[in-house]
N, C-alpha and C positions, 0 to 999 in steps of 0.2 A: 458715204459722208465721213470725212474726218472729223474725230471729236477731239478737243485737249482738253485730260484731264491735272494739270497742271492749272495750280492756279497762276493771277497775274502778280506780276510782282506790284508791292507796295507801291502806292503815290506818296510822293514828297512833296508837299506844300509849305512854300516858304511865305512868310508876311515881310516886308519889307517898307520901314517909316520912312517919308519922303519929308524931309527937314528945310532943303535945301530954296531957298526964297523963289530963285531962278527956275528951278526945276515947277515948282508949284504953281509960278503963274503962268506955265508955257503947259500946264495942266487943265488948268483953270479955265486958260483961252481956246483948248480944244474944245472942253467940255461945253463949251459956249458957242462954238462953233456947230456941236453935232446937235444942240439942243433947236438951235435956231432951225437948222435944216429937218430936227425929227417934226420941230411945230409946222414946216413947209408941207412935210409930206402929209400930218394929221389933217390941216388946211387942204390939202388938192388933190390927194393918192383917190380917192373916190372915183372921182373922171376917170383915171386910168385905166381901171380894171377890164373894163367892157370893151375899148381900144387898143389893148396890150398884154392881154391873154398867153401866158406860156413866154414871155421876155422877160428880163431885167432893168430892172430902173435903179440908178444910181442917184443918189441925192446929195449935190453940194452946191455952195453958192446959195441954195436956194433955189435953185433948179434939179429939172427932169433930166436924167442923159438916157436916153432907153437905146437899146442893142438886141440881138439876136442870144448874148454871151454874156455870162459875168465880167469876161474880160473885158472885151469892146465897151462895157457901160462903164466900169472905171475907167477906162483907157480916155473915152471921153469927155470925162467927170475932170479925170487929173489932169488931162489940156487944157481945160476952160479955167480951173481952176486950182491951180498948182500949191496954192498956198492953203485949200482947205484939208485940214487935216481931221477934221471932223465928219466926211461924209462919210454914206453908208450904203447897203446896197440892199435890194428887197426883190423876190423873184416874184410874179404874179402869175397863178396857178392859173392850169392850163384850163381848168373846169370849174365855175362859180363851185363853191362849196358850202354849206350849211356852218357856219361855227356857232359854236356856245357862249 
């Protein structure tokens, strides 16, 4: 096994104020966008699990795109609906698991 004992270099973290009226509310309507589709999934993701085991579901519109790939679920997502820029993607494991 290789080991590096070099450490890594330093993170740069910049903050950046977003002033700009335009910029804020093309923000604002993502965020509004991805809120409505996290409330879709909170609402309906349940069903899925036991049907969709080891896939990807993609969530925008307000719909399910589910695939085989991360890819193919967005692929199908940003067809149906090109203008949400709020959606998101969630893999559902392959094995019920216990969470805390």
């Amino acid at each position: 096994m290789i080991v590096s004992r070099t450490p890594p270099p330093p993170m740069e973290v910049q903050f950046i104020e977003v002033t700009d009226p335009d910029e804020l509310a093309r923000i604002g309507a993502q965020q509004e966008r991805f809120k409505k589709n996290t409330n879709y999934w909170n609402a309906h993701a349940a069903n899925l699990f036991d049907q969709h085991r080891g896939r990807y579901v993609c969530v925008a519109g307000e719909q399910f795109f589910i695939a085989d790939t991360a890819i193919a679920a967005q692929t199908l997502a940003l067809a149906a609906h090109p203008e949400d820029d709020g959606r998101f993607l969630v893999h559902v494991p392959r094995e019920k698991l216990v969470r805390i």
